[in-house]
Chimera marker file (.cmm) of the C-alpha trace (Angstrom):
<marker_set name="trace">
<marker id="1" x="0.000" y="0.000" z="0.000" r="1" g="1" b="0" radius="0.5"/>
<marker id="2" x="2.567" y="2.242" z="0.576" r="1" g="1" b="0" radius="0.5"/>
<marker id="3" x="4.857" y="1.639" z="-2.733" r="1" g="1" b="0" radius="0.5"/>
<marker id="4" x="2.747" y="3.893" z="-4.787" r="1" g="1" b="0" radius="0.5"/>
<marker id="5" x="3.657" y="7.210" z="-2.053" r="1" g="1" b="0" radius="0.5"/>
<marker id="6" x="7.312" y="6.103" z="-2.073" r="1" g="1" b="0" radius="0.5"/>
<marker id="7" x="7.422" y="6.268" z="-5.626" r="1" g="1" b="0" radius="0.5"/>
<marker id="8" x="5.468" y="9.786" z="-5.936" r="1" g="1" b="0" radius="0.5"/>
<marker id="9" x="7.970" y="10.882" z="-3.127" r="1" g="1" b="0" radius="0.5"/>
<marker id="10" x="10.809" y="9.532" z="-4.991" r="1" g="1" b="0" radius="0.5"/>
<marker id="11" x="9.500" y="11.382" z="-8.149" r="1" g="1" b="0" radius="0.5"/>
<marker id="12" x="9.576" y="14.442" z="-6.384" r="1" g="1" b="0" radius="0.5"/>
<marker id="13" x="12.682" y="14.194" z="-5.314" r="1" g="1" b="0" radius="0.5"/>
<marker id="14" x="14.331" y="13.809" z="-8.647" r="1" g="1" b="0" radius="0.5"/>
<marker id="15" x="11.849" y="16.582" z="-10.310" r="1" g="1" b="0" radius="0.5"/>
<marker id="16" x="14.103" y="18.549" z="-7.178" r="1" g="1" b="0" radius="0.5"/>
<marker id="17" x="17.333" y="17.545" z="-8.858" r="1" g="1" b="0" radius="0.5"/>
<marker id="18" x="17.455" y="14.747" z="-6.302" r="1" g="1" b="0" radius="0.5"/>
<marker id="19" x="18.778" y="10.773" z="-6.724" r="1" g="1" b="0" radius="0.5"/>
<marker id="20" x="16.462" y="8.861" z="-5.879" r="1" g="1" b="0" radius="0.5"/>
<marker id="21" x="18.352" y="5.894" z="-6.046" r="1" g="1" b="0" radius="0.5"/>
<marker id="22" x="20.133" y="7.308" z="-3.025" r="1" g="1" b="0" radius="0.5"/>
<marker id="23" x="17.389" y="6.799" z="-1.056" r="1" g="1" b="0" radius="0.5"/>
<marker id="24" x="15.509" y="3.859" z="-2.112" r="1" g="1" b="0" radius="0.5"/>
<marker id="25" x="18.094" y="1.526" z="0.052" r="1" g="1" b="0" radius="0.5"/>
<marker id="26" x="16.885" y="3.451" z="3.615" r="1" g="1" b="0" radius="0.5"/>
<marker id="27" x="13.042" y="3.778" z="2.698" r="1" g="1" b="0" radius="0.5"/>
<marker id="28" x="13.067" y="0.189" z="1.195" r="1" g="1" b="0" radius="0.5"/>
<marker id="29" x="11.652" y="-2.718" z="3.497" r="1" g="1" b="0" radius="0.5"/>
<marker id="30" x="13.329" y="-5.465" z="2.948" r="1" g="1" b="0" radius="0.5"/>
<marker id="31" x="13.664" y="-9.036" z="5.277" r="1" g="1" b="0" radius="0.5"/>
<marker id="32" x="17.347" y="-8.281" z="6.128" r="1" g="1" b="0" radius="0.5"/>
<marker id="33" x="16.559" y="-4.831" z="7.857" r="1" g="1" b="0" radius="0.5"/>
<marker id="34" x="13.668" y="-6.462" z="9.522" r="1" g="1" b="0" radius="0.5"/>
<marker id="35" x="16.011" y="-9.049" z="11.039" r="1" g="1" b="0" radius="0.5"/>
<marker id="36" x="18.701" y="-7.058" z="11.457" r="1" g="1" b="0" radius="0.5"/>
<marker id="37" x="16.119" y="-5.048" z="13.661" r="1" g="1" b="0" radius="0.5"/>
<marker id="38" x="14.672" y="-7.715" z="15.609" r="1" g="1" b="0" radius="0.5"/>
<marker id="39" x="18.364" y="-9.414" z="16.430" r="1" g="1" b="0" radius="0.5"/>
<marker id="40" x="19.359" y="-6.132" z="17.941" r="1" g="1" b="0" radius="0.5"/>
<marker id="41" x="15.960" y="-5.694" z="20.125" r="1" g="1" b="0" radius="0.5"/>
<marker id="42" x="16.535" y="-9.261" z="21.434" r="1" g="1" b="0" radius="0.5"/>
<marker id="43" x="20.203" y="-8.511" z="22.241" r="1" g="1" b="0" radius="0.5"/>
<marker id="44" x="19.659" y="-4.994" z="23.986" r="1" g="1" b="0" radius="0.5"/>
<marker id="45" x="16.174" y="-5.852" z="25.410" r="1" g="1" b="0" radius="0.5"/>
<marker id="46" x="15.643" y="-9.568" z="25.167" r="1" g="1" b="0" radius="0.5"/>
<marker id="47" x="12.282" y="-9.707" z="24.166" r="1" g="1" b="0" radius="0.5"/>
<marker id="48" x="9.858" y="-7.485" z="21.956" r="1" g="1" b="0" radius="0.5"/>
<marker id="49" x="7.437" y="-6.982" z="25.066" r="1" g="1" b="0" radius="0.5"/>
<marker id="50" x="10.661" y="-5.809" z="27.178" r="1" g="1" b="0" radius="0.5"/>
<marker id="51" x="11.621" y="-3.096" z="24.282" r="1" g="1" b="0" radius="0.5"/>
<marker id="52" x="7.913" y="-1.942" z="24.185" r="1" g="1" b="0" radius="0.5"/>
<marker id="53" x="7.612" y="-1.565" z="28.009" r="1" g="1" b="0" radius="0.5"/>
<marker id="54" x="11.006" y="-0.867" z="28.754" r="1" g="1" b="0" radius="0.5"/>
<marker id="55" x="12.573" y="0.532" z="25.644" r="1" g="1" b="0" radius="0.5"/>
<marker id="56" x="9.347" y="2.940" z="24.521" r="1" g="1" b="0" radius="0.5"/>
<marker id="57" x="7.886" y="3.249" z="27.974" r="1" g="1" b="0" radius="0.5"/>
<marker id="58" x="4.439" y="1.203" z="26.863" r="1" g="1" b="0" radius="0.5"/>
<marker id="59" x="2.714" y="1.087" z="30.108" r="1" g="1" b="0" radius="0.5"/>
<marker id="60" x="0.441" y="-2.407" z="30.625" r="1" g="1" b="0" radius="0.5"/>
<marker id="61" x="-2.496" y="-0.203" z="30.004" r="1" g="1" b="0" radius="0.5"/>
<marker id="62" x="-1.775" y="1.250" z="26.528" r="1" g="1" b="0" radius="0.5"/>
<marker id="63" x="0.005" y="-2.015" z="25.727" r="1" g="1" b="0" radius="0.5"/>
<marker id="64" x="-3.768" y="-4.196" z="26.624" r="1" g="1" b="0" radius="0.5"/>
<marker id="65" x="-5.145" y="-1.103" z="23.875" r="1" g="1" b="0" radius="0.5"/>
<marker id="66" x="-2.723" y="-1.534" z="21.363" r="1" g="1" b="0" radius="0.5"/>
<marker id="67" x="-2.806" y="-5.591" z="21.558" r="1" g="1" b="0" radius="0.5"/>
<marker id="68" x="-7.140" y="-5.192" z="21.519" r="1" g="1" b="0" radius="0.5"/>
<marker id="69" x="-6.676" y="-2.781" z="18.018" r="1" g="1" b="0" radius="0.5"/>
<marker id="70" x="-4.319" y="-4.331" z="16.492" r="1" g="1" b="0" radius="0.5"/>
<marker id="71" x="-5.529" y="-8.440" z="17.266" r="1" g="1" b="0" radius="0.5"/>
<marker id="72" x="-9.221" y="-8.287" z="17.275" r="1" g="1" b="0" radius="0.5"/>
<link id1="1" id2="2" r="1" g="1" b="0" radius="0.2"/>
<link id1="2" id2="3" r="1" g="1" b="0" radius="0.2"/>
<link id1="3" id2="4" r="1" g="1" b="0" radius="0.2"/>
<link id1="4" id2="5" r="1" g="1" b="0" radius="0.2"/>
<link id1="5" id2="6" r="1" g="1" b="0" radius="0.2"/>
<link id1="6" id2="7" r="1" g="1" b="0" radius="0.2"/>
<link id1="7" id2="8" r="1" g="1" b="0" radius="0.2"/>
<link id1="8" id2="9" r="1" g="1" b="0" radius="0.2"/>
<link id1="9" id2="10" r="1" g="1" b="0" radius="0.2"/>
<link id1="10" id2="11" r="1" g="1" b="0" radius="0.2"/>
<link id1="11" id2="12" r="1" g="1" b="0" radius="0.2"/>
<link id1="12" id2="13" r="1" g="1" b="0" radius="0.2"/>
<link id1="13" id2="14" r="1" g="1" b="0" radius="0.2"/>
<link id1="14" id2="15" r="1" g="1" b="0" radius="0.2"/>
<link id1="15" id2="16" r="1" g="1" b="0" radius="0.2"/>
<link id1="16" id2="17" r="1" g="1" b="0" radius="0.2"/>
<link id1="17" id2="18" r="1" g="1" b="0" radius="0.2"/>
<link id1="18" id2="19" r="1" g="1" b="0" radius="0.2"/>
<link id1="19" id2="20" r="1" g="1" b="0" radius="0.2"/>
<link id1="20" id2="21" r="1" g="1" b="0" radius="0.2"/>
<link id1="21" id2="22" r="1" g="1" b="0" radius="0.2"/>
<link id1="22" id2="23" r="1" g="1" b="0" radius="0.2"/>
<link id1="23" id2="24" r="1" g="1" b="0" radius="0.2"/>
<link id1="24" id2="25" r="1" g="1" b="0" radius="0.2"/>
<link id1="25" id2="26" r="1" g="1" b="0" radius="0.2"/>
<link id1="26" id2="27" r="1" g="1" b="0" radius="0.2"/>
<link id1="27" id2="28" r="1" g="1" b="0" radius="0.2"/>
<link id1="28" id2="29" r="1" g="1" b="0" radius="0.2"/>
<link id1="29" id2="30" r="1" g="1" b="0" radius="0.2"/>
<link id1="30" id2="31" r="1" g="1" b="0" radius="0.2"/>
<link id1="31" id2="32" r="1" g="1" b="0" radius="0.2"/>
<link id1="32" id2="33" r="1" g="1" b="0" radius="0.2"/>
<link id1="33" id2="34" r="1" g="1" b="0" radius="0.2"/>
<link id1="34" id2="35" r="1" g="1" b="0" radius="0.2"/>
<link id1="35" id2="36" r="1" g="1" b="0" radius="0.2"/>
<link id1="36" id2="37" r="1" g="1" b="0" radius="0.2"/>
<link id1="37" id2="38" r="1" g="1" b="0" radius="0.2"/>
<link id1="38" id2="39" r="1" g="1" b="0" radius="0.2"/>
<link id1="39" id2="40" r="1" g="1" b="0" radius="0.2"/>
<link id1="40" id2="41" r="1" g="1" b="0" radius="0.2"/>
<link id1="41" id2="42" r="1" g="1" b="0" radius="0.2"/>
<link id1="42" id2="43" r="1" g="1" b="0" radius="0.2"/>
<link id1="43" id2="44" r="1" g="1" b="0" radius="0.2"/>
<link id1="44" id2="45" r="1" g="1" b="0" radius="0.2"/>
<link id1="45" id2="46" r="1" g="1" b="0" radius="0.2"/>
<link id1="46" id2="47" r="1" g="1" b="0" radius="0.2"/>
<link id1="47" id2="48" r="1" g="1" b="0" radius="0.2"/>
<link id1="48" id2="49" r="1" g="1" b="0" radius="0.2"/>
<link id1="49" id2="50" r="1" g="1" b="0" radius="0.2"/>
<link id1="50" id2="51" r="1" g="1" b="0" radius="0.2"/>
<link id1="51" id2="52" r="1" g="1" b="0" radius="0.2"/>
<link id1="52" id2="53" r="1" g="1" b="0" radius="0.2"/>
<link id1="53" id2="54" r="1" g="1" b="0" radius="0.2"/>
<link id1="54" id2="55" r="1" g="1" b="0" radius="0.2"/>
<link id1="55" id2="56" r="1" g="1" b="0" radius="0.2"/>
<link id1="56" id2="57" r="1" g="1" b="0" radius="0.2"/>
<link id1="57" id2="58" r="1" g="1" b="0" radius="0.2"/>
<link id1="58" id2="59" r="1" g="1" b="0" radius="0.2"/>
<link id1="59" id2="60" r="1" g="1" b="0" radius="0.2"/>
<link id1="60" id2="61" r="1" g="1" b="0" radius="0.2"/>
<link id1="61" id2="62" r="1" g="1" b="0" radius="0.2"/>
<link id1="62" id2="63" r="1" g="1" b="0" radius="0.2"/>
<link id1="63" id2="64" r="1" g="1" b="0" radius="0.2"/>
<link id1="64" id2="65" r="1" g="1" b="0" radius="0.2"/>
<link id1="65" id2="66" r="1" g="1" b="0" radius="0.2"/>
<link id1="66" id2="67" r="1" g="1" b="0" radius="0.2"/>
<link id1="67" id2="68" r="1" g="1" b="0" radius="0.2"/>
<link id1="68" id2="69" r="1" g="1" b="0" radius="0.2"/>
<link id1="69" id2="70" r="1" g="1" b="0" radius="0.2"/>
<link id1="70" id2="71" r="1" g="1" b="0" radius="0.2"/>
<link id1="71" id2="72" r="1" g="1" b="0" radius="0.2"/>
</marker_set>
């Protein structure tokens, strides 16, 4: 859903005088980043809950309201 406002961003940036292929790498999603992301929550945090309450300061409250929006 979101390729289609990349590529309109991207467009705009080269109508600027911009690369775009300079920035495709860090707006890209791709499995590698995702893992690369989720090996380094697990080593500074051990677990995804732990980052969310301790990393981002989730409290159990907001955490039971995301979980209920986001899972039901």
């Amino acid at each position: 859903h979101l390729a289609p406002l990349l590529e309109r961003m991207l467009a705009g940036l080269a109508e600027r005088g911009g690369d775009p292929e300079l920035f495709r790498p860090v707006l890209d999603v791709r499995p590698g980043y995702l893992e690369a992301g989720l090996e380094e929550v697990r080593a500074m945090y051990g677990s995804i809950e732990a980052y969310v309450s301790d990393g981002l300061g989730v409290d159990e409250e907001t955490l039971q309201a995301l979980r209920e929006a986001f899972l039901s």
